[in-house]
N, C-alpha and C positions, 0 to 999 in steps of 0.2 A: 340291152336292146330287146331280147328274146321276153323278159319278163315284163315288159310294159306295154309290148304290143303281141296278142295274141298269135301268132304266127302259128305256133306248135298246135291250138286249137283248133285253125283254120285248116293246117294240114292232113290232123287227123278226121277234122267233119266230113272235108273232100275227100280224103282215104274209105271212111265209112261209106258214104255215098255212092261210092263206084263199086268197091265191095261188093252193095247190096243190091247194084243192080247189075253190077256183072252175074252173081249167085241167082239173079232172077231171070235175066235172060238166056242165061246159059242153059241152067238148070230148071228153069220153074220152079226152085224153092225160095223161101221166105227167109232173110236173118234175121229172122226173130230169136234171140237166145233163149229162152224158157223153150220154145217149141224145138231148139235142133238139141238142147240137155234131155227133153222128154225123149225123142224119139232115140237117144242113145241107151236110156235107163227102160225104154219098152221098143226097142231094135223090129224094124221087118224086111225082111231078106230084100239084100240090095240097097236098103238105104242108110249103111251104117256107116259107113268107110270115112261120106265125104262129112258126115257131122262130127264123126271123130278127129278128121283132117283141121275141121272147121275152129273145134276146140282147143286143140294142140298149136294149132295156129294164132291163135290168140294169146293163148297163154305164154309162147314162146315167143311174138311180138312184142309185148308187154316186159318180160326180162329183156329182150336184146335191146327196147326203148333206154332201156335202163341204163345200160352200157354202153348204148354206141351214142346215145342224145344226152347222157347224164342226169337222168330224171332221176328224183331221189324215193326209195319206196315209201310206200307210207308208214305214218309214226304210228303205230300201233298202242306205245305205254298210255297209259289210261284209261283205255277201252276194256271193260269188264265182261269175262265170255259170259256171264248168262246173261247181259244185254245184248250181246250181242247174234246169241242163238235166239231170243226171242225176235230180233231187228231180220234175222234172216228167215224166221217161222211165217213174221207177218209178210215180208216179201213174197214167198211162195205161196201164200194165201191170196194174196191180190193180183197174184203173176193168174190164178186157175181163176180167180173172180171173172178178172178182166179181160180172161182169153186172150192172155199173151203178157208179153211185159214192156217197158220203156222203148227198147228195141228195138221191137216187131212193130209195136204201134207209132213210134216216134220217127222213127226211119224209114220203115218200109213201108207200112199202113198209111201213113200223111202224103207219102210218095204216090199212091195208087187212090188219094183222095175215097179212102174210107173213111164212112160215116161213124163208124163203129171207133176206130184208130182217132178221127179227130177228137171225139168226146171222149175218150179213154185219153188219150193226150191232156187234153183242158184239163183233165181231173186229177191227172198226174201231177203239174204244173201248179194247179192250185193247192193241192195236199200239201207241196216240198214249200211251197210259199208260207204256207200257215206252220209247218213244223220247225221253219227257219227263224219265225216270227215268234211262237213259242219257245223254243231254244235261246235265242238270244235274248228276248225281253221277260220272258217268267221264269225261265228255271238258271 
């Protein structure tokens, strides 16, 4: 039943959602992930603690998904690391383009009806569309 009807999805869109606006109400900060990794790899006193909270948080929800929901981790065999350190080069490239990443602009920027976040969105959306459509029909 759980794999035909997206319920886990649903769970976590609304988990995300509160997340990001309980961290905004609370805090007046953004979950935008590129910008709370930035400010952890260039720290300014006082705002380190909760981005490191933030990310350990995640990371450690992610395994406990694993175990307590039985979500299986991903299959990694056939994934070749220098595609996949270029696939992560071009991420970070487009994460500093676009002033920000999926995130920030998909979650929290569309939340606050940014103009900036909805076209950074659209263009996200449209990129993964053409690289799915690439993927599957040319190569």
């Amino acid at each position: 039943m759980l794999s035909t009807i997206p319920w886990l999805s649903l769970i976590g869109g609304i988990t995300l959602g509160v997340s990001a606006t309980l961290l905004l109400m609370m805090n007046g900060k953004t979950a935008g992930i590129s910008g709370i990794l930035n400010g952890l790899l260039t720290p300014k006193k006082g705002d380190y603690s909760w981005r490191l909270l933030f990310v350990v948080g995640m990371i450690a929800g992610g395994i406990l998904s694993m175990g307590v929901i039985g979500i299986a981790p991903p299959d990694l065999q056939g994934i070749s690391l220098p595609l996949l350190v270029i696939a992560g080069t071009l991420v970070g490239i487009g994460t500093r383009l676009a002033n920000g990443c999926t995130s920030g602009h998909g979650i929290c920027g569309l939340g606050r009806l940014s103009t900036r976040s909805i076209v950074a969105t659209c263009v996200f959306m449209f990129v993964a569309g053409v690289t799915v459509f690439v993927r599957l029909h040319w190569l």
